[in-house]
C-alpha positions as a Markdown table, in Angstrom:
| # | Residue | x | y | z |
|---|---|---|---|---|
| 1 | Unk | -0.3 | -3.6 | 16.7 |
| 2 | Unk | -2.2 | -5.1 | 13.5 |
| 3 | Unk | -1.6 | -3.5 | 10.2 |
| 4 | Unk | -4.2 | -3.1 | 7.6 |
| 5 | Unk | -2.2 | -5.1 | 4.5 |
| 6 | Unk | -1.7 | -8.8 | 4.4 |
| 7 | Unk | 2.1 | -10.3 | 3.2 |
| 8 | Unk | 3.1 | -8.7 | -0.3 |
| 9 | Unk | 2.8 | -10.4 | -3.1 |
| 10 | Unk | 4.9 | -10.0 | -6.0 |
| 11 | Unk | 3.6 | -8.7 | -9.2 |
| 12 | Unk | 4.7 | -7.5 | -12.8 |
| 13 | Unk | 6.2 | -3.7 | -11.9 |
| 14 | Unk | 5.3 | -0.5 | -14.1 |
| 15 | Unk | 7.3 | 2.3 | -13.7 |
| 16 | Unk | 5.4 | 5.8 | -12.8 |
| 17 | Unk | 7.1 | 9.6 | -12.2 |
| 18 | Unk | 8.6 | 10.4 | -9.0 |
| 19 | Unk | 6.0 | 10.5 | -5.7 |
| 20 | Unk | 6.5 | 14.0 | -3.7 |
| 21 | Unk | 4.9 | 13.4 | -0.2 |
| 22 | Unk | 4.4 | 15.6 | 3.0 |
| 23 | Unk | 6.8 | 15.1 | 4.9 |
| 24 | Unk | 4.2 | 14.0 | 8.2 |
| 25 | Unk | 2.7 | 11.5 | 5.3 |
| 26 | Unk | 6.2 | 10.4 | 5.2 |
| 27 | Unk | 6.9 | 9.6 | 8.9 |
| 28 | Unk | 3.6 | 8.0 | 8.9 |
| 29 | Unk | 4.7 | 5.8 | 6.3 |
| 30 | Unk | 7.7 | 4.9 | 8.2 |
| 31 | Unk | 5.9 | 4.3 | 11.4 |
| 32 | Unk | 3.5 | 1.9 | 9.8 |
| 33 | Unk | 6.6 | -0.2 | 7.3 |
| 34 | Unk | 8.0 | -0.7 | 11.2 |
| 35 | Unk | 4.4 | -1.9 | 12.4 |
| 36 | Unk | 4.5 | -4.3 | 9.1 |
| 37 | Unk | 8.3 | -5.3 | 10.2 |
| 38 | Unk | 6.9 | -6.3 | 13.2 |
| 39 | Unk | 3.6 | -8.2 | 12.6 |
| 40 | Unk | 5.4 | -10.0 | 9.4 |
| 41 | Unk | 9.1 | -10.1 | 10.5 |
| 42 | Unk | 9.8 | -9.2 | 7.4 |
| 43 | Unk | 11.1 | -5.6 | 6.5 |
| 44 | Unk | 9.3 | -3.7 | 3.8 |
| 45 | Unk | 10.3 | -0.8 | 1.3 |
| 46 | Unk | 8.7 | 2.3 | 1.1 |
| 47 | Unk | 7.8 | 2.1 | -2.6 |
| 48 | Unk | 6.3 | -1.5 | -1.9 |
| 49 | Unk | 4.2 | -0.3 | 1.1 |
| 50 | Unk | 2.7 | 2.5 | -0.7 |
| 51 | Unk | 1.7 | -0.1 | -3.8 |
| 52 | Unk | 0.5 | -1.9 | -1.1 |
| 53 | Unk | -1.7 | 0.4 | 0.7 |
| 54 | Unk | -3.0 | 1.7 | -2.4 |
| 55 | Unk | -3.9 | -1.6 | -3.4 |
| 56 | Unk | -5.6 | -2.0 | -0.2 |
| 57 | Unk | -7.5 | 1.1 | -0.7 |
| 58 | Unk | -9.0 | 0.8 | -3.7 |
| 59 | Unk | -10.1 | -3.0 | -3.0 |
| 60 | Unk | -12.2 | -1.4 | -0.1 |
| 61 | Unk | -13.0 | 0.9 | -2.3 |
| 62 | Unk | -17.0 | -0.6 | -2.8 |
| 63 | Unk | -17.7 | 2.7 | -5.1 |
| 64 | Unk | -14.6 | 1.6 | -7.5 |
| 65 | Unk | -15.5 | -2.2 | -7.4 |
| 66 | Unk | -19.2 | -1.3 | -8.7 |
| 67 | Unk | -17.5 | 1.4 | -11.4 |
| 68 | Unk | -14.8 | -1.3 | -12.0 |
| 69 | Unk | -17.3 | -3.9 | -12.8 |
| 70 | Unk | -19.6 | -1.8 | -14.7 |
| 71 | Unk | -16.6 | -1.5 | -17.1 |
| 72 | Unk | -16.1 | -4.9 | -17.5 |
């Protein structure tokens, strides 16, 4: 299996309040860090792979890019 995110890349860290998750978004989440173990051999936080995927999002986010750029 391929996952969606490339290798993480470390960046500055800002701290924000505690993330409370369904508990089926949760098993996802660990189902997919064990996809990400497997394609990178490399293990992977939670916290990091929801950064990650968020990240990921909002780059494929075209709608955000145009708004993003408009505020430039």
């Amino acid at each position: 299996m391929s996952v969606g995110i490339g290798p993480v890349v470390k960046d500055e860290d800002v701290t924000i309040k505690k993330l409370i998750i369904p508990s089926s978004l949760n098993d996802d989440l660990q189902l997919y860090a064990r996809a990400y173990e497997e394609q990178y051999n490399q293990t992977i936080n939670q916290e990091m792979l929801i950064v990650e995927l968020l990240k990921n999002s909002l780059i494929k986010d075209t709608k955000f890019q145009k708004f993003k750029k408009s505020m430039e």
